[in-house]
ZANULO-398859 format. One record per atom (N, C-alpha, C): atom name; residue in three letters; residue number from 1; x, y, z. Coordinates in steps of 0.001 Angstrom, whole numbers, always signed. Example, Ala and Ser with C-alpha at 12.3 -4.5 7.8 and 13.67 -1.06 7.14 Angstrom:
BEGIN
('N' 'ALA' 1 (+13190 -5690 +7800))
('CA' 'ALA' 1 (+12300 -4500 +7800))
('C' 'ALA' 1 (+13200 -3300 +7800))
('N' 'SER' 2 (+12850 -2250 +7080))
('CA' 'SER' 2 (+13670 -1060 +7140))
('C' 'SER' 2 (+12900 +30 +7870))
END
This chain:
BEGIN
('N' 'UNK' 1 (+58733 -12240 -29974))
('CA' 'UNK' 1 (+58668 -12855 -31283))
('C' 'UNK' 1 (+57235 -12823 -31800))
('N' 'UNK' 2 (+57415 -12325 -33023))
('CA' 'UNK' 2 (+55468 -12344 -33845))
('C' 'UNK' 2 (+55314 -13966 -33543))
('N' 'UNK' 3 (+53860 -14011 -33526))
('CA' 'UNK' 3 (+53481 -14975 -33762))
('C' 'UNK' 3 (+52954 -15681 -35477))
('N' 'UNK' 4 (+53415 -16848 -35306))
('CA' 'UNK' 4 (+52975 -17089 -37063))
('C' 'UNK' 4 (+51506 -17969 -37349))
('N' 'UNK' 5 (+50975 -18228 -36395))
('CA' 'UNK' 5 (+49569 -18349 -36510))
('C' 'UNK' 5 (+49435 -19988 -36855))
('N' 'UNK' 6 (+48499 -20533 -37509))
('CA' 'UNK' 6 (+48117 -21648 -38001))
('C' 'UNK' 6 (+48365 -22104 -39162))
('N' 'UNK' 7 (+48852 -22529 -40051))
('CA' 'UNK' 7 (+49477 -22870 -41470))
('C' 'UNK' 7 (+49327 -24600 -42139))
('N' 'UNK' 8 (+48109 -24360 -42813))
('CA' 'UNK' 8 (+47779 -25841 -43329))
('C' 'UNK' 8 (+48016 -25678 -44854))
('N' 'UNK' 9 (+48763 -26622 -45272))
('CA' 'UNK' 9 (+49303 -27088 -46708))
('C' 'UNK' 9 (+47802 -28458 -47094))
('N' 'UNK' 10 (+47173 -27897 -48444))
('CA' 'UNK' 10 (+45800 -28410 -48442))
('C' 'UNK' 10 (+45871 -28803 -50201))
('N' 'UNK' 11 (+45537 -30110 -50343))
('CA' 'UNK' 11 (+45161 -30189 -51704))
('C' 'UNK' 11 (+43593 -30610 -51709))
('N' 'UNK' 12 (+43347 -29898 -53139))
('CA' 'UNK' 12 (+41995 -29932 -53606))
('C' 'UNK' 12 (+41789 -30566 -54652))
('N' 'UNK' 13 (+41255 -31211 -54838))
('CA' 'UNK' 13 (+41419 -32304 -56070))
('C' 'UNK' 13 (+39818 -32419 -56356))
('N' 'UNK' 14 (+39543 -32792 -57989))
('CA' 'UNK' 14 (+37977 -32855 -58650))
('C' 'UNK' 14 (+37864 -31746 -59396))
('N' 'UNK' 15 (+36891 -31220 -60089))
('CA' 'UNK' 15 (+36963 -30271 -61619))
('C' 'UNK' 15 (+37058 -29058 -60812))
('N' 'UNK' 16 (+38558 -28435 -60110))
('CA' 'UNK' 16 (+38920 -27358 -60168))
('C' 'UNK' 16 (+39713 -26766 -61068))
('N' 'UNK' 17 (+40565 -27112 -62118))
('CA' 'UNK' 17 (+41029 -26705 -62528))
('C' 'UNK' 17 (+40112 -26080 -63991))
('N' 'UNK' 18 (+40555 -24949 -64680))
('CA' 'UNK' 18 (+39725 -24797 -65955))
('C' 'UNK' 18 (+38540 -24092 -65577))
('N' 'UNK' 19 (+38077 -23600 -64536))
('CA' 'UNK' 19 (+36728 -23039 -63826))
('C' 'UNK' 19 (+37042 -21973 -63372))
('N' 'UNK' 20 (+38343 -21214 -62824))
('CA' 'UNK' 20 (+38144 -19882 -62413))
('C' 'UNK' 20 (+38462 -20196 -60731))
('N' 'UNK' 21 (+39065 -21491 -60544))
('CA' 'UNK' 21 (+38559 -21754 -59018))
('C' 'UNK' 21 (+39996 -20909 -58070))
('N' 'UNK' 22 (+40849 -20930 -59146))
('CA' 'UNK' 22 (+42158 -20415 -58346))
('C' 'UNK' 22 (+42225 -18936 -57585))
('N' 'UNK' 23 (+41309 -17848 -58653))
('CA' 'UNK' 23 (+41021 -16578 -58444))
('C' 'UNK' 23 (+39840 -16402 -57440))
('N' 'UNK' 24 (+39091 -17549 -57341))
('CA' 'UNK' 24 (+37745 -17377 -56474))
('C' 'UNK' 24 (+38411 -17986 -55108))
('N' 'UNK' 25 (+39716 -18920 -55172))
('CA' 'UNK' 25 (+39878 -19084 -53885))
('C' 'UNK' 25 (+40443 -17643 -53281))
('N' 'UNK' 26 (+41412 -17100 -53898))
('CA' 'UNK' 26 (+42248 -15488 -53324))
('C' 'UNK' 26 (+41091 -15170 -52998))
('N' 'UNK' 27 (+39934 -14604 -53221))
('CA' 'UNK' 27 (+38485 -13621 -53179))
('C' 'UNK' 27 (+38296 -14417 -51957))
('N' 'UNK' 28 (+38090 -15897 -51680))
('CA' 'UNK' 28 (+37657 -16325 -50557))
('C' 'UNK' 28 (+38479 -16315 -49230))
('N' 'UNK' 29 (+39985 -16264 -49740))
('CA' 'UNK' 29 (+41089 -16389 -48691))
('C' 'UNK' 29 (+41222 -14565 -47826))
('N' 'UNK' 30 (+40819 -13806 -49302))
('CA' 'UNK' 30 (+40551 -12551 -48434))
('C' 'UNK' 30 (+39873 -12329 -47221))
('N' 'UNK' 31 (+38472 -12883 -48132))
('CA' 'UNK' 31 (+37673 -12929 -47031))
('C' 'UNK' 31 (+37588 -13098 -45528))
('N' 'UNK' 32 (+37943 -14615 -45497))
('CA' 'UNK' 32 (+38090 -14552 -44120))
('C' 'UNK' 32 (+40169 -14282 -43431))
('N' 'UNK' 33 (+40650 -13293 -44187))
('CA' 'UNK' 33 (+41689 -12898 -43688))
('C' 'UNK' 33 (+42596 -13948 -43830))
('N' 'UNK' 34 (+43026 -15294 -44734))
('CA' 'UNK' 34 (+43581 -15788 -44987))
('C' 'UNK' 34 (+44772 -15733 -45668))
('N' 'UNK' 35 (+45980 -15818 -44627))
('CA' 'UNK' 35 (+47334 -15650 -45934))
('C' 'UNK' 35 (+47799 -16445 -46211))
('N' 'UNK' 36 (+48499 -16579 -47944))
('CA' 'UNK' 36 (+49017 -17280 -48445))
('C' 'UNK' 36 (+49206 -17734 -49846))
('N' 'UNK' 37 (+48969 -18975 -50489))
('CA' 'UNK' 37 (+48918 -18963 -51640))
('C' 'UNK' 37 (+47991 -20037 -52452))
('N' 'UNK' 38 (+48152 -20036 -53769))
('CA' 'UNK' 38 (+47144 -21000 -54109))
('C' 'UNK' 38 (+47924 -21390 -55886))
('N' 'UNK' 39 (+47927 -22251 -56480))
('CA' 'UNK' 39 (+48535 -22984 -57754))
('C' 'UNK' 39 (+47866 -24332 -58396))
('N' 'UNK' 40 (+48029 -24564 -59432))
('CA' 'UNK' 40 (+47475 -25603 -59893))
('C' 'UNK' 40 (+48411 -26497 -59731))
('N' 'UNK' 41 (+48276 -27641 -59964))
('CA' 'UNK' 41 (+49700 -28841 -59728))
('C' 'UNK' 41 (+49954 -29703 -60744))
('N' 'UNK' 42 (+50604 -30269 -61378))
('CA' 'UNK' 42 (+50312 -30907 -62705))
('C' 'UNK' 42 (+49561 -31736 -62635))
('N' 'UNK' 43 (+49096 -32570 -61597))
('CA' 'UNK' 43 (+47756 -33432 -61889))
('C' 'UNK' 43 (+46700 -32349 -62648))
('N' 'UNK' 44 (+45921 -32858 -63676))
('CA' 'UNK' 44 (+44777 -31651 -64106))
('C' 'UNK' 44 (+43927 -31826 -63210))
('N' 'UNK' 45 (+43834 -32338 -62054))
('CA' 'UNK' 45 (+42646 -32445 -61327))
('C' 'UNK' 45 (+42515 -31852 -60015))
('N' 'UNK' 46 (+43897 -31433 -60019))
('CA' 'UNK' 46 (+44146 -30598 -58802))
('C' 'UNK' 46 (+44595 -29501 -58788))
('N' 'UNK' 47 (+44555 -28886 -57195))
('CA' 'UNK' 47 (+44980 -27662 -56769))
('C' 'UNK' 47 (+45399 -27752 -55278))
('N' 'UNK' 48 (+46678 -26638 -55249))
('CA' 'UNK' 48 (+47624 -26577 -53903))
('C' 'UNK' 48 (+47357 -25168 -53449))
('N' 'UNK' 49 (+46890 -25540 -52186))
('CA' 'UNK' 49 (+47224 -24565 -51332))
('C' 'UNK' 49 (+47556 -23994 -49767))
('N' 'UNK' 50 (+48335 -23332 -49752))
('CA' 'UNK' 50 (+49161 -22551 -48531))
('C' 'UNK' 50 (+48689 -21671 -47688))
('N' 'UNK' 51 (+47781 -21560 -46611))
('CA' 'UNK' 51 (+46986 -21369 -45983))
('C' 'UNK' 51 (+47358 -20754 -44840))
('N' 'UNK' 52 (+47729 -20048 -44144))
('CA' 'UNK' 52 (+47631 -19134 -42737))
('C' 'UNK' 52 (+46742 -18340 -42212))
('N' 'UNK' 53 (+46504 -18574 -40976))
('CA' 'UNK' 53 (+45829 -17450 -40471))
('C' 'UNK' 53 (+46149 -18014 -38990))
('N' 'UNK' 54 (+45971 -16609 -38048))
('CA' 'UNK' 54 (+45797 -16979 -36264))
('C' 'UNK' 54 (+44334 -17112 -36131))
('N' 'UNK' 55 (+43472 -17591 -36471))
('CA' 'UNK' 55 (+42423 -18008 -36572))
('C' 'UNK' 55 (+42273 -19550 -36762))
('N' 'UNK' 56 (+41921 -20433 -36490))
('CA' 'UNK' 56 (+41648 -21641 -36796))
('C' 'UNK' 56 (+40210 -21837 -37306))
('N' 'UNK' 57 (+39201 -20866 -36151))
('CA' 'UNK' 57 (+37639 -21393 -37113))
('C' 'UNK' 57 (+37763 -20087 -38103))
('N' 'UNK' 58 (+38531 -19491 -38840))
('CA' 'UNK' 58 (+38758 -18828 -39741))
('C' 'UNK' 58 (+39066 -19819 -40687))
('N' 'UNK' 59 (+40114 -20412 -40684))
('CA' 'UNK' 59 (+40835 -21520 -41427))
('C' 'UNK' 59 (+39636 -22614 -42221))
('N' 'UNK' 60 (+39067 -23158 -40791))
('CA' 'UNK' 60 (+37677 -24289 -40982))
('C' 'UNK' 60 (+36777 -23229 -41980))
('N' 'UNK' 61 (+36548 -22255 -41667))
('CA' 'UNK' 61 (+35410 -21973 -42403))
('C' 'UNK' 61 (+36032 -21836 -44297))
('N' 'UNK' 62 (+36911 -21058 -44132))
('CA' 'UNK' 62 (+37538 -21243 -45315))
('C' 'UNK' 62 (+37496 -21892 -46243))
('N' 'UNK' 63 (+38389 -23751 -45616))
('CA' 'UNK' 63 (+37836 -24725 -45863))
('C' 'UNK' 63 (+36900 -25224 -46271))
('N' 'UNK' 64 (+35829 -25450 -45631))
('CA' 'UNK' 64 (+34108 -25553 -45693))
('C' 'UNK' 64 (+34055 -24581 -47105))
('N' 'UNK' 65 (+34320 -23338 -47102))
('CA' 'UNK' 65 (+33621 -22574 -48507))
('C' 'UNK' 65 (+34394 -23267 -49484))
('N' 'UNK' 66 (+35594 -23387 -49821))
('CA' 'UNK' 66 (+36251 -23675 -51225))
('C' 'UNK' 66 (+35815 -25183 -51316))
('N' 'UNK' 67 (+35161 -25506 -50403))
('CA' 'UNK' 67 (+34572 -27537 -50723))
('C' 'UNK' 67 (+33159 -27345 -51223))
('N' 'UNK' 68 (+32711 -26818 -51073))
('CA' 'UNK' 68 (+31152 -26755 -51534))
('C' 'UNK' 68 (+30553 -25340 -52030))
('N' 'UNK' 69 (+31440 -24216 -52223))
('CA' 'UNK' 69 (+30165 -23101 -52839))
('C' 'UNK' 69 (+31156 -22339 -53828))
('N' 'UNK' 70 (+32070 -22855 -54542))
('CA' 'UNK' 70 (+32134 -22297 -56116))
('C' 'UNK' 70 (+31118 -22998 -57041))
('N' 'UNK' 71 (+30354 -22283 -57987))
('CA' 'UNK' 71 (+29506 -22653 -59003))
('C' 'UNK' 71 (+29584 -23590 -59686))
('N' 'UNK' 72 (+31238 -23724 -60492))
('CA' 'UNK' 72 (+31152 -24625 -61281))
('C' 'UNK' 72 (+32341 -26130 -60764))
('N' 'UNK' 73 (+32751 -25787 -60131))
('CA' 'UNK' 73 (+33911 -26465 -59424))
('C' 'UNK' 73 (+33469 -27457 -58798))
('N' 'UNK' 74 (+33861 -28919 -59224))
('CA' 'UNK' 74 (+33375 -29895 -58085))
('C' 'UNK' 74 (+34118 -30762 -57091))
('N' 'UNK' 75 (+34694 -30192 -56054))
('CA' 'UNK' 75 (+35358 -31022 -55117))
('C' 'UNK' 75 (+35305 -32086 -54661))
('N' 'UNK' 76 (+36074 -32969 -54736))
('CA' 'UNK' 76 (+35938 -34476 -54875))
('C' 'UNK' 76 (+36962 -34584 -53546))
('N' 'UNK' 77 (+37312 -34464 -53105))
('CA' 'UNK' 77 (+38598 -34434 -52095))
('C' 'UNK' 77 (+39339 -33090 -51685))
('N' 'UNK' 78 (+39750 -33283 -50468))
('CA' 'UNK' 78 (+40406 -32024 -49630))
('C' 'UNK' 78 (+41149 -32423 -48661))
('N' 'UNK' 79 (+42374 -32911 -49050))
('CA' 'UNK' 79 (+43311 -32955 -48217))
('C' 'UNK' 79 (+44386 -32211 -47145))
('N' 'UNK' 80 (+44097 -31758 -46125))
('CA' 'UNK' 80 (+44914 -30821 -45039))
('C' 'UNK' 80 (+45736 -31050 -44391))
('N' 'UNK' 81 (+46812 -30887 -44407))
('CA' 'UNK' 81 (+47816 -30880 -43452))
('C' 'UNK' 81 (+48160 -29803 -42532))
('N' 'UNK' 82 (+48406 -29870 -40969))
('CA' 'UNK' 82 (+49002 -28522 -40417))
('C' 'UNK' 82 (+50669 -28831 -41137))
('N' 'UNK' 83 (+51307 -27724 -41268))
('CA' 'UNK' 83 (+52497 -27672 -41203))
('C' 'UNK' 83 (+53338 -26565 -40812))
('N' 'UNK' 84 (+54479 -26592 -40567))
('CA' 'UNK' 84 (+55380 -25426 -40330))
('C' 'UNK' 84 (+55831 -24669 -41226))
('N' 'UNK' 85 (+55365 -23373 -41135))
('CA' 'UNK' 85 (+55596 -22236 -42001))
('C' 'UNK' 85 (+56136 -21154 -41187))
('N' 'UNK' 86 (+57380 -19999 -41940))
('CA' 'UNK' 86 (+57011 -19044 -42282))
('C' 'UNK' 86 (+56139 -17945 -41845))
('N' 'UNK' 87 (+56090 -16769 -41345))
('CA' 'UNK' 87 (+54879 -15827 -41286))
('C' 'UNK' 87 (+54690 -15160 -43241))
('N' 'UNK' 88 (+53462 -15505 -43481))
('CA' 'UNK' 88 (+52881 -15196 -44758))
('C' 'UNK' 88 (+52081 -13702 -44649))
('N' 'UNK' 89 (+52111 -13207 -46375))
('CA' 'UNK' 89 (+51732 -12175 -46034))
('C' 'UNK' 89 (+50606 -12168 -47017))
('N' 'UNK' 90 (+49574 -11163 -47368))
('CA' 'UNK' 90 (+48992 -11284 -48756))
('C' 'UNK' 90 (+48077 -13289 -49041))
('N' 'UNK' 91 (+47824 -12851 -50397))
('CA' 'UNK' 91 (+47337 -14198 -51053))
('C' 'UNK' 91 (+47330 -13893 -52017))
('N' 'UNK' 92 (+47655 -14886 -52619))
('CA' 'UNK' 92 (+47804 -14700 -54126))
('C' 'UNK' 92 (+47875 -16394 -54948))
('N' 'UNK' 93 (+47665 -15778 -56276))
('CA' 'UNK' 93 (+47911 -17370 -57465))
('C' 'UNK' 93 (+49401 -17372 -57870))
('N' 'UNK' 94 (+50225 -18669 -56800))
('CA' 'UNK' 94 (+51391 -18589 -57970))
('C' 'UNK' 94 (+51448 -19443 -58648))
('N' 'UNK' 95 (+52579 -19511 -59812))
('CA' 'UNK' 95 (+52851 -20590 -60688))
('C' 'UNK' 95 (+54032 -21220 -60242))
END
């Protein structure tokens, strides 16, 4: 059986929305080989996202970047959950 790796369901909450932060997270989730997804939520102050990788200090670092180094975006909170997923493929913005 594949293995499905590590899978944290994460809200981001504080002036992400309206900044570009959804497309800079995919660019960042590439980065460190992160699959999954990313959406705004109807709070205007937040953002959801769906997170995999068999990496965990892949995951942490991830983390760590989308909390402190987009430009205009100010993270006020970052909520993580592990949860049970799915094997994910890609990353992407859905609606």
């Amino acid at each position: 059986m594949k293995q499905k790796g590590i899978t944290y369901h994460i809200f981001v909450s504080g002036r992400v929305q309206g900044v570009g932060f959804r497309s800079w997270v995919v660019s960042v989730a590439r980065h460190f080989s992160i699959r999954g997804w990313v959406r705004n939520t109807e709070k205007y102050n937040c953002v959801e996202i769906l997170a995999q990788s068999y990496s965990e200090n892949d995951l942490m670092d991830f983390i760590a970047t989308i909390k402190t180094e987009h430009p205009f975006a100010r993270v006020e909170n970052c909520e993580v959950n592990t949860i049970s997923s799915p094997s994910l493929t890609g990353f992407k913005v859905v609606r």
